[in-house]
LUMROMAR-702083 format. One line per field, with one value per residue (C-alpha): x, y, z; residue number from 1. Coordinates in steps of 0.5 Angstrom, whole numbers, plus 500, padded with zeros to 3 digits. Example, Ala and Ser with C-alpha at 12.3 -4.5 7.8 and 13.67 -1.06 7.14 Angstrom:
2
c1: [525:527]
c2: [491:498]
c3: [516:514]
nr: [1:2]
% end
This chain:
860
c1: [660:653:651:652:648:642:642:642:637:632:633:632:626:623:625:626:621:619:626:628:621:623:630:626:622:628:632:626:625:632:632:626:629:633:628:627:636:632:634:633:638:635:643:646:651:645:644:651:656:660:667:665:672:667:664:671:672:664:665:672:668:663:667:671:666:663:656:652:646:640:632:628:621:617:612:606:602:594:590:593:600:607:610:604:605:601:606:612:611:608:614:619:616:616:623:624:621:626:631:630:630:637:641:640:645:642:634:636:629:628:628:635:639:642:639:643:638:634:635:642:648:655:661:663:655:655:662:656:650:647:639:635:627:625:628:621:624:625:622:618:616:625:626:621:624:631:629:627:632:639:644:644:637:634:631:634:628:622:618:618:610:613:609:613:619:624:627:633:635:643:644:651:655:657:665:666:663:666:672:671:668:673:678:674:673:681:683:677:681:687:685:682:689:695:693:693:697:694:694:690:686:684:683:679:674:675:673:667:664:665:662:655:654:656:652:646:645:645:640:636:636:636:629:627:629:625:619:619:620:613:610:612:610:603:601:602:598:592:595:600:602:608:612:619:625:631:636:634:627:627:632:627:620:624:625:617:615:620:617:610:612:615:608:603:607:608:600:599:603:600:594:596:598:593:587:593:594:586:584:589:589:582:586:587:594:596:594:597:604:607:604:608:615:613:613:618:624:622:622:628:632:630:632:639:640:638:643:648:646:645:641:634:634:629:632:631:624:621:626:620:615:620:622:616:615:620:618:611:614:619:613:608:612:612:606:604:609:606:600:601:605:598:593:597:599:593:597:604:605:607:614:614:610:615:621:619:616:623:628:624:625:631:635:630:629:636:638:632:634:642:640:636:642:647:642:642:649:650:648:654:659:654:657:652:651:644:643:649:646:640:643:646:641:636:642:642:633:634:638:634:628:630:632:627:622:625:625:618:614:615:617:609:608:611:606:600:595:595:589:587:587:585:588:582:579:584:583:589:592:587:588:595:595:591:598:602:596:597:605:604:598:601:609:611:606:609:617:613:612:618:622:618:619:626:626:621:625:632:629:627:633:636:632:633:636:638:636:631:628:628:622:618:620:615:608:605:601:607:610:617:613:610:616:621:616:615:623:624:620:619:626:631:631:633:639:646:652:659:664:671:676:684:688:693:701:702:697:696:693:684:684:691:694:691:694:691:685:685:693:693:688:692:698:695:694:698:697:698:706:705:706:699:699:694:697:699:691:690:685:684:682:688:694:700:697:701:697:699:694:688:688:681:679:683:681:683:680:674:673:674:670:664:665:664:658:654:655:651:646:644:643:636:637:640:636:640:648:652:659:664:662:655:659:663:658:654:660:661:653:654:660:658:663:670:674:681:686:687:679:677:683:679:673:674:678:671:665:662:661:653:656:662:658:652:658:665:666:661:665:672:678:683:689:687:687:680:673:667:661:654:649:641:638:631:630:623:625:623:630:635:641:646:651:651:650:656:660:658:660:667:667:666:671:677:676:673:676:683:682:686:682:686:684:676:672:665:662:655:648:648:655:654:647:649:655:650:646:651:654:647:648:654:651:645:650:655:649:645:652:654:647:646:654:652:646:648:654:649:645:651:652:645:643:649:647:650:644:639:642:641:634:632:636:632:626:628:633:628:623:629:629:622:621:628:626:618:622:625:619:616:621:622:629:633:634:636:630:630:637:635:628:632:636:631:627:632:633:627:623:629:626:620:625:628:623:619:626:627:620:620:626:624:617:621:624:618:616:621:616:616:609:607:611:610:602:604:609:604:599:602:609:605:601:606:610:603:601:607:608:601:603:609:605:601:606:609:603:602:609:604:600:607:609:616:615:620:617:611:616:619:613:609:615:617:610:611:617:615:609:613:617:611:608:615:616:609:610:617:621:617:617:624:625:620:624:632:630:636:635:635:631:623:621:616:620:625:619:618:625:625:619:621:628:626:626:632:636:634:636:643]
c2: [392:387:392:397:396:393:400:403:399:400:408:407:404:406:414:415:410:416:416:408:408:413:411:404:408:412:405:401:407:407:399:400:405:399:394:396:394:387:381:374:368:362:362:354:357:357:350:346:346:351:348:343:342:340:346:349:343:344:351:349:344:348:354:349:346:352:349:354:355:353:354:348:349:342:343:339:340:341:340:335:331:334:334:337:343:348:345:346:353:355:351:355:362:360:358:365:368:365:366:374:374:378:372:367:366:360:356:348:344:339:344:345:340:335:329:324:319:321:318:315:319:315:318:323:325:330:335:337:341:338:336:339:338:346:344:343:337:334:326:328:321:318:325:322:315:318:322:316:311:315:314:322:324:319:320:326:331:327:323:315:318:322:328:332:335:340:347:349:355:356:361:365:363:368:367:373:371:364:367:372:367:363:367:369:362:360:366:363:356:359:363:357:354:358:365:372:376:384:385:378:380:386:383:377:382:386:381:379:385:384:378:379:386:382:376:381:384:377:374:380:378:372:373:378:374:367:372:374:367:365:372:369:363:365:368:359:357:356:353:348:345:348:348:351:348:349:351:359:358:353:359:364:360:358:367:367:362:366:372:369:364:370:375:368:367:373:376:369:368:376:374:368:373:377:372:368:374:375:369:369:375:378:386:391:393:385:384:390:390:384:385:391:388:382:386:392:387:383:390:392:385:385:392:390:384:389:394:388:386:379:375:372:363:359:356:362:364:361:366:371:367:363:369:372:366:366:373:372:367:372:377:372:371:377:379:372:374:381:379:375:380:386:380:378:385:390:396:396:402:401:401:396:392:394:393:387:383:385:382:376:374:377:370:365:370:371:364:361:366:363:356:358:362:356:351:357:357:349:350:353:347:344:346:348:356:357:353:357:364:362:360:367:370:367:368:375:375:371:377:383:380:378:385:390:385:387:395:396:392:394:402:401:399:405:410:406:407:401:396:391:384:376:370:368:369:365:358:355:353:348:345:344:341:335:334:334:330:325:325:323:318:316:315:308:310:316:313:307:311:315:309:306:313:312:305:306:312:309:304:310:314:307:308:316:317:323:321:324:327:334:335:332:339:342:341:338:344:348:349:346:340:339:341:336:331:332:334:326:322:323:327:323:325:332:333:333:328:329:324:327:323:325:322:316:318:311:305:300:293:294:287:285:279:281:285:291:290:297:298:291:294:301:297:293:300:302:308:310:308:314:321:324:328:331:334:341:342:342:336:336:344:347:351:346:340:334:326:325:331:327:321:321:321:316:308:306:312:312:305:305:312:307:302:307:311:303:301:308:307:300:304:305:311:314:318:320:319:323:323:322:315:317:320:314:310:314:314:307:306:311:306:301:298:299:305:307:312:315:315:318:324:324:324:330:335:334:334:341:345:344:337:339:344:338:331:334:341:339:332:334:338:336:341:338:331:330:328:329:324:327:324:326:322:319:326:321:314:312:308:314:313:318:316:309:311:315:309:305:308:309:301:300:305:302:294:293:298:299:307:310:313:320:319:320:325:327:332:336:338:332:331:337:336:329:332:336:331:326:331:332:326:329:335:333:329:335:340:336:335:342:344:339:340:347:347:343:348:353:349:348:355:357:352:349:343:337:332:338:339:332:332:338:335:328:331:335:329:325:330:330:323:322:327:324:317:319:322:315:310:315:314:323:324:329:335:343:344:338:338:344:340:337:343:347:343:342:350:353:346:347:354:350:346:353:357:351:349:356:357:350:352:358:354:349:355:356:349:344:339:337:334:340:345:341:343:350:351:347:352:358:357:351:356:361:354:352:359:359:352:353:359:355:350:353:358:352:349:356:353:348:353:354:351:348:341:342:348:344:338:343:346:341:336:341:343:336:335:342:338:332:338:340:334:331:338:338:330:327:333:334:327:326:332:328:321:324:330:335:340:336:332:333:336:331:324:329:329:322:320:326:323:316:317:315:321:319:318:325:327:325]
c3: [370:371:376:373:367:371:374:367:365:369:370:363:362:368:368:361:358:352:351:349:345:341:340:338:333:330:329:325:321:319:318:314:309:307:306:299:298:300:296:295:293:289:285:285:290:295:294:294:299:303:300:296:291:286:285:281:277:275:273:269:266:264:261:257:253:253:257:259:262:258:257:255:252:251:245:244:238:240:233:230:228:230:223:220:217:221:226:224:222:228:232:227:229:236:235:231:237:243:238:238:247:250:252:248:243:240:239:237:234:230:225:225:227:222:218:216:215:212:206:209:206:205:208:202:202:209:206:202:204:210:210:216:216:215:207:203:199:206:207:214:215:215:219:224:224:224:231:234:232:231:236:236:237:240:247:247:241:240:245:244:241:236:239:243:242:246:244:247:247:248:254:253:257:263:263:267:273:272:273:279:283:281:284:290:291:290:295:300:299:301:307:310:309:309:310:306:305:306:299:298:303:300:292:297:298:291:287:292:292:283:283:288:284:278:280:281:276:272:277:275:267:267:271:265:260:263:264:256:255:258:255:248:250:252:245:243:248:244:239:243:250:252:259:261:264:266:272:271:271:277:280:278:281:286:287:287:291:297:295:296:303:306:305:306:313:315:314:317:323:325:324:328:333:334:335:340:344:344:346:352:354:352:353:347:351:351:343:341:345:344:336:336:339:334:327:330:331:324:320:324:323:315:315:318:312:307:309:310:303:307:302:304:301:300:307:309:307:313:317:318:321:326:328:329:333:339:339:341:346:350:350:352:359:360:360:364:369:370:370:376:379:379:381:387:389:387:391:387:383:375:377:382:377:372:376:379:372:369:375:375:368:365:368:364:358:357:358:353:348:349:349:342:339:341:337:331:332:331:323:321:321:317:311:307:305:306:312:314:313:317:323:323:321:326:331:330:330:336:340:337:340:347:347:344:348:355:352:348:353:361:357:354:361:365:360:359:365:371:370:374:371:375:374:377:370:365:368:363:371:370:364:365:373:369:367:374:376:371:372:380:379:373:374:371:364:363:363:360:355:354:354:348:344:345:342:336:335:335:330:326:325:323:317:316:309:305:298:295:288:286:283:289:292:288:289:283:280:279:271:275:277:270:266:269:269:261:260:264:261:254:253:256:263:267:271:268:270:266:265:264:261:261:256:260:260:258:255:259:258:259:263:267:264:258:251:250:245:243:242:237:233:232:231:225:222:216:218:225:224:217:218:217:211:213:219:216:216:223:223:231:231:235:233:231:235:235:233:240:244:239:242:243:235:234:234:241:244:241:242:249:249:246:252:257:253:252:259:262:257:259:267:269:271:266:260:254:253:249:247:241:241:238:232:232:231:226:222:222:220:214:212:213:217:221:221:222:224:217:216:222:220:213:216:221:217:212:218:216:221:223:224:229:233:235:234:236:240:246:248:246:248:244:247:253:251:254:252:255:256:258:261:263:269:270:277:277:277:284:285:283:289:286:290:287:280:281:285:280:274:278:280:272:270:274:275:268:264:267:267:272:278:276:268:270:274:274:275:273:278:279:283:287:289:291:295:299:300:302:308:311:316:318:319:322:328:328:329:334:338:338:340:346:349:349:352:357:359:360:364:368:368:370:375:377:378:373:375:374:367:365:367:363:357:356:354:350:347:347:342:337:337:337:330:327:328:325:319:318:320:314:309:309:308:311:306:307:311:315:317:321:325:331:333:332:336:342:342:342:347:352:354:357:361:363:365:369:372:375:377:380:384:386:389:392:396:400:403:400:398:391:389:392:387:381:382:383:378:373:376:375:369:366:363:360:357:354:352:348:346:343:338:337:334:331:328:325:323:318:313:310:306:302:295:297:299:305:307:308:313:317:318:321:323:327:329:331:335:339:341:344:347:351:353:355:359:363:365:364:367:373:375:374:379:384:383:383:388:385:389:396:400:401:407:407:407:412:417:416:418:423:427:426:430:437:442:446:440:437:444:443]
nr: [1:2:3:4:5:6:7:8:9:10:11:12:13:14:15:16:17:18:19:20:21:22:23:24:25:26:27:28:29:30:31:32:33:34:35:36:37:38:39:40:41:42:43:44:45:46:47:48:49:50:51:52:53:54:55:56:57:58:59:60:61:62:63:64:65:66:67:68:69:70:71:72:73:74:75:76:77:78:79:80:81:82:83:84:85:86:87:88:89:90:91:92:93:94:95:96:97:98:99:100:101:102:103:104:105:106:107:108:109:110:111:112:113:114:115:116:117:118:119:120:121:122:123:124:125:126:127:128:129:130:131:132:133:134:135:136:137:138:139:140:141:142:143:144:145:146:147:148:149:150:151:152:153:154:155:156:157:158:159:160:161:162:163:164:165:166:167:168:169:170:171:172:173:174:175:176:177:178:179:180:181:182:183:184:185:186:187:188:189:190:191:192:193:194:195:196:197:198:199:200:201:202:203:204:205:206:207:208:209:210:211:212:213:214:215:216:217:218:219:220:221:222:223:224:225:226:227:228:229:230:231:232:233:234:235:236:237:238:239:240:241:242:243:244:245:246:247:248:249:250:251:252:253:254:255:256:257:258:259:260:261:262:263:264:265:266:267:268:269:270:271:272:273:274:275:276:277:278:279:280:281:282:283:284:285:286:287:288:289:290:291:292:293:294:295:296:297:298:299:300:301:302:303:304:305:306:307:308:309:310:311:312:313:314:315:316:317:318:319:320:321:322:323:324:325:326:327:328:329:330:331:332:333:334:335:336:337:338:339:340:341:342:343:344:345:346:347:348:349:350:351:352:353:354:355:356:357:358:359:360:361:362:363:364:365:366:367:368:369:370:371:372:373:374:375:376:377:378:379:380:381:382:383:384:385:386:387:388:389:390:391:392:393:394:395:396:397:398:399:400:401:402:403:404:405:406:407:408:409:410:411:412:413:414:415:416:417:418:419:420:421:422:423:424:425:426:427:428:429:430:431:432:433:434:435:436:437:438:439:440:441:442:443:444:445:446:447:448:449:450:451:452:453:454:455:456:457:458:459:460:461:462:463:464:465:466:467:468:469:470:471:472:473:474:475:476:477:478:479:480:481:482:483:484:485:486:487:488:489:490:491:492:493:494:495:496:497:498:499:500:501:502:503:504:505:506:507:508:509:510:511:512:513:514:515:516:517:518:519:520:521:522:523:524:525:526:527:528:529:530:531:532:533:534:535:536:537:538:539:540:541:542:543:544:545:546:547:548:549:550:551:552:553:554:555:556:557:558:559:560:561:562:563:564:565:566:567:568:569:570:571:572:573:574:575:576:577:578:579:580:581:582:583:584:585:586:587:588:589:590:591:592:593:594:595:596:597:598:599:600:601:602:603:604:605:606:607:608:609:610:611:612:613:614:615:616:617:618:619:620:621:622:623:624:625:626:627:628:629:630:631:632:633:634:635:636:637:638:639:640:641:642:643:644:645:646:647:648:649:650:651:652:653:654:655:656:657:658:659:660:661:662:663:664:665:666:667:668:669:670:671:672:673:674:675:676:677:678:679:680:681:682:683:684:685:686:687:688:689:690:691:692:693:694:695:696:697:698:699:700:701:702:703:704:705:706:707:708:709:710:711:712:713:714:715:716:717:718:719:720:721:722:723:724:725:726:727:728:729:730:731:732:733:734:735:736:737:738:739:740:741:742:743:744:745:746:747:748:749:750:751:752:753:754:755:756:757:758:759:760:761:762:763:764:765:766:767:768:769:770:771:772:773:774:775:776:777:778:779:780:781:782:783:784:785:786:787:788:789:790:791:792:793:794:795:796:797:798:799:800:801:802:803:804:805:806:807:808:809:810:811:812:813:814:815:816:817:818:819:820:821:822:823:824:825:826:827:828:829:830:831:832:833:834:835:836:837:838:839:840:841:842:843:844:845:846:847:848:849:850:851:852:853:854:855:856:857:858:859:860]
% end
């Protein structure tokens, strides 16, 4: 079969080389009619995890407070005070305008929202009409004090300068697709566990297919609606300092800054290319096909992923210029080889050189293109959805490269007229012999100092954390950086987390041994004991609801809520908490004292419906004996530990309010996003574990040798550890593009190992002496591995013009790590094989011992 393929294959390229190019052709044209279906994902689902439980309750939670998603725009008056007139009227055409968008269904500002302070009302004043600061008899000054010091209002809608305020346009919410994907989601879990039936395996991938199409075309206008949100808000630039915030801005910037890192890498990393291959090979031929079998395999594989309707990341953005990266590699070893096979032998024919060139690299290029897939195929059980897709995605590149380099190249060479070209004029060789002399005269440095880089590095992954801020993804001159900035610290923080509260089936006491506070007091109500009058009208909100399903309006619920709510504000992480306790306390203050049961019921049935929408119906679901408590989180505080916060308030929840672990849940962005950073050390040890046993196993496999295996896995291993540790001396956290570094520095830093390992053994073949061999093989393979290790480099080196600050870190840390791959490659790996001698005995010390043994005894 193997044979029989060979055989095809060099008929084909040698015989039929018109023929393959054209099919070549055809294949790229019909990729490239897909190009324009191409499509790019910057969704919440790209940046949470694969099967992440929490995933579903957020999106429950969400659709039963009805808590969509949401525009804020910050609004700082330029010429004067925030409360003058001229800037209240141009906030409320503002207002007017953000109003009128598709989408919206409602704009909440200082203009709209209930004054209750401003003067003071008593309880039976707020039946009457409420008071908002756009009525003309309003007192300005009590609205501002009132914005600044109400439990409700304050750190939430004006700056602690009185200043700035927000406006905060209210998107519809998209219950149709939270309940397909819930569906899809629902019948995944099932999959994964139990099994489908056929007919749920059918719906499984009817409603997938609904939900993308519908999930696109809300992608698309939720992008037009933020692009006429900054069209309005472009015509107040001049009279006011905005910015835009919120997930669907970030999620459409972040589409942008895909788009422009996808063109900024892509012409960058040809232009690379072209001065690369320039510089190398001085030869039009040797520019232009290598370059043309970089850009045909990049159309040919983004042709794919738009027919497949495989969508692009911002993890995956960099995806192009890796590619084009491996691809110029491949290619740059075959010319290297061909060019020394036409100089060392002028008389062959171009199918000879052809033929020969091919035969030679096939093993090695199929292998270093496997390696590189195995450490592609090691992202998957990260559990991550982007880091996913990029491992198959570059898998895939990864194989149309190694394929289209062994078609495009030697059939060009086939029909393009034979040239003469010297190895004598490119005097790389010398450079990179300095490395092999260095490495024999030089032995115990080299070891010294992969010894202590293993140490330092061990020290630095100790230190490796995934914790990180958000905003620092972003560089600071974009609208995301500067809008959360302004968002956190003058409005009450940025990412949302939500308490869920459930009602408990039995009241047990708050601190064991103790009585119950919260019972005593509902005990000594006259009331509680009663039947409630005012039962007939429903004063919880839903049909025929029982007192028992209201529990969180009641005294003891209410002051267990309080309890809560006052311990999350005094963290120092969190910005604004809201929850039924902020009404509790309001009604109290308007009191002027203590309420009961029956006053809370009175007080309810009469609370207006401005009220309601602000104080009740976003903290309470009462037909499902929940209350829900919401907090904002300081993105910027530097000491932000998500996950801490979050045990934190779980420890508190339990061991000093008796709440029972199944009675509280949180949930939010920033449980999802905390749930993705915590699995990213797992994910890191999972990845780099499945790369190397997969890569040792293909050693094994080509070189059939287990000593051989390990010598060429140090190096590399110890690269890995060296950008590891670096991050963690450097106090870089790991995040979604990070996690990728190691296996990808492994992947691609092991082809050089392959590459000089199958020339050494071929060198070591013809005189059987090691030090010898490990100057030729640097003389002649050291120059390919320096050629592409350069371009790899520098390739990497490219991701740092982007915008995405993790972008900028793979880059460079890669560009990092490759370079101790390099080094390790020139100079640890062939002083090892000198030391251990894998591949047998060295012909100079068999000398030694053969002329040593005396001649009677050699006789004998």
């Amino acid at each position: 079969m193997l044979s029989a393929f060979k055989t095809c294959y060099e008929y084909l390229v040698t015989k039929r080389p018109v023929a393959v190019l054209l099919v070549v052709g055809l294949l790229t044209l019909l990729a490239a009619l897909g190009l324009p279906r191409f499509k790019i994902d910057a969704s919440a689902d790209s940046l949470t995890l694969e099967a992440d439980k929490s995933l579903d309750y957020f999106r429950e939670i969400s659709e039963r407070y009805a808590s969509g998603d949401f525009l804020v725009v910050t609004y700082r008056y330029k010429d004067g005070d925030l409360f003058s007139d001229q800037s209240l009227e141009t906030l409320g055409k503002l207002r007017d305008e953000l109003a009128g968008v598709d989408g919206v269904s409602s704009v909440q500002t200082i203009l709209d929202v209930p004054l209750l302070y401003s003067p003071k009302l008593s309880l039976t004043d707020i039946t009457d009409e409420i008071r908002t600061l756009s009525k003309a008899d309003t007192d300005r000054d009590l609205a501002r004090q009132e914005f600044l010091s109400s439990p409700i209002y304050r750190e939430l809608i004006l700056s602690p300068d009185g200043q700035t305020t927000a406006l905060l346009a209210n998107l519809k919410l998209d219950s149709r697709g939270i309940e397909l994907v819930r569906e899809r989601d629902a019948l995944r879990r099932k999959r994964n566990g139990e099994g489908l039936s056929p007919e749920e395996t059918a719906r499984l991938e009817e409603v997938s297919a609904v939900y993308l199409q519908h999930r696109t075309a809300q992608e698309l206008e939720a992008r037009a609606r933020v692009d006429e949100v900054r069209g309005i808000l472009t015509g107040y630039k001049g009279e006011a300092e905005l910015f835009l915030g919120g997930v669907t801005m970030i999620t459409s910037d972040m589409i942008t800054f895909i788009k422009s890192d996808l063109v900024v890498f892509g012409v960058g990393i040809l232009a690379f290319i072209i001065l690369t291959l320039l510089l190398i090979f001085r030869q039009p031929r040797w520019v232009l096909l290598p370059l043309l079998t970089c850009v045909t395999t990049a159309v040919m594989i983004l042709g794919l992923l738009s027919w497949l309707d495989w969508r692009m990341t911002v993890i995956s953005a960099n995806f192009v210029a890796l590619l084009l990266i491996i691809t110029l590699a491949i290619t740059i070893h075959l010319a290297v080889r061909y060019r020394e096979y036409i100089a060392q032998n002028p008389q062959w024919g171009r199918e000879q050189l052809v033929l020969q060139t091919v035969r030679f690299m096939a093993k090695p290029c199929l292998y270093t293109a496997l390696t590189t897939i195995v450490a592609f195929v090691s992202l998957v059980v990260s559990g991550i959805r982007p880091v996913i897709d990029f491992g198959w995605m570059m898998t895939m590149g990864v194989t149309l490269a190694l394929v289209l380099s062994f078609l495009i190249i030697p059939s060009f060479l086939m029909i393009l007229p034979k040239r003469e070209g010297r190895v004598s004029e490119d005097n790389s060789h010398a450079f990179t012999l300095r490395f092999s002399r260095f490495a024999e005269r030089h032995k115990f440095v080299v070891l010294g100092v992969a010894l202590l880089a293993a140490v330092v590095s061990v020290v630095g992954f100790s230190q490796l954390k995934v914790e990180n801020r958000f905003i620092d993804y972003f560089d600071d001159s974009t609208e995301i950086y500067q809008g959360m900035l302004v968002i956190d610290r003058r409005l009450g923080g940025t990412v949302t987390l939500d308490i869920i509260l459930d009602k408990p089936e039995i009241e047990e006491p708050a601190f064991e041994g103790e009585e119950d506070p919260f019972a005593m007091e509902a005990e000594e109500d006259p009331f509680a004991v009663e039947e409630d009058p005012f039962a007939s009208d429903d004063p919880f909100g839903g049909e025929e609801e029982s007192q028992e399903q209201s529990y969180w309006f009641t005294v003891a619920g209410l002051t267990k809520l309080e309890q809560l709510h006052d311990y999350l504000e005094q963290q120092p992480e969190t910005g604004k908490v809201q929850s039924l306790a902020t009404l509790f306390k309001v009604a109290r203050d308007l009191k002027g004292g203590q309420l009961n049961d029956f006053e809370l019921a009175v007080a309810n049935t009469s609370l207006p419906p401005e009220i309601r929408s602000v104080l009740v119906n976003p903290y309470l679901s009462a037909e499902n004996n929940q209350a829900r408590i919401t907090l904002r989180v300081m993105e910027t505080d530097p000491n932000l530990r998500r996950g801490e916060l979050i045990e934190r308030i779980y420890d508190y929840a339990h061991n000093e309010m008796g709440i029972a672990p199944e009675n509280i849940h949180q949930t939010g962005l920033l449980v999802l996003y905390n749930n993705m950073l915590q699995s990213l050390f797992k994910s890191q040890i999972l990845t780099l574990g499945a790369v190397f046993v997969g890569i040792l196993l293909m050693f094994l496999v080509l070189f059939r040798s287990l000593s051989i295996a390990i010598i060429a896995l140090v190096p590399n291993m110890l690269a890995a550890c060296v950008v590891l540790g670096g991050m963690g001396l450097a106090g870089i956290p790991l995040d979604m593009m990070t996690i990728t570094i190691a296996a990808i520095t492994v992947g691609i830093g092991v082809d050089h190992a392959i590459h000089y390992l199958y020339r050494f053994r071929a060198e070591f073949a013809k005189d059987g002496n090691y030090l010898a061999t490990m100057h030729r093989s640097h003389a002649t393979i050291g120059r390919a591995m320096f050629y592409t290790a350069i371009t790899i480099i520098a390739g990497f080196s490219i991701l740092a013009l982007s915008k995405f600050v993790p972008s900028i870190y793979f880059g460079l840390l890669t560009a990092l790590a490759m370079s101790a791959a390099l080094l390790g490659s020139l100079t640890l790996l062939p002083l090892l094989l000198v030391m251990f001698k894998p591949l047998g005995a060295d012909s100079v010390d068999k000398g030694k011992r053969e002329a040593e043994i005396p001649e009677g005894a050699a006789k004998a």
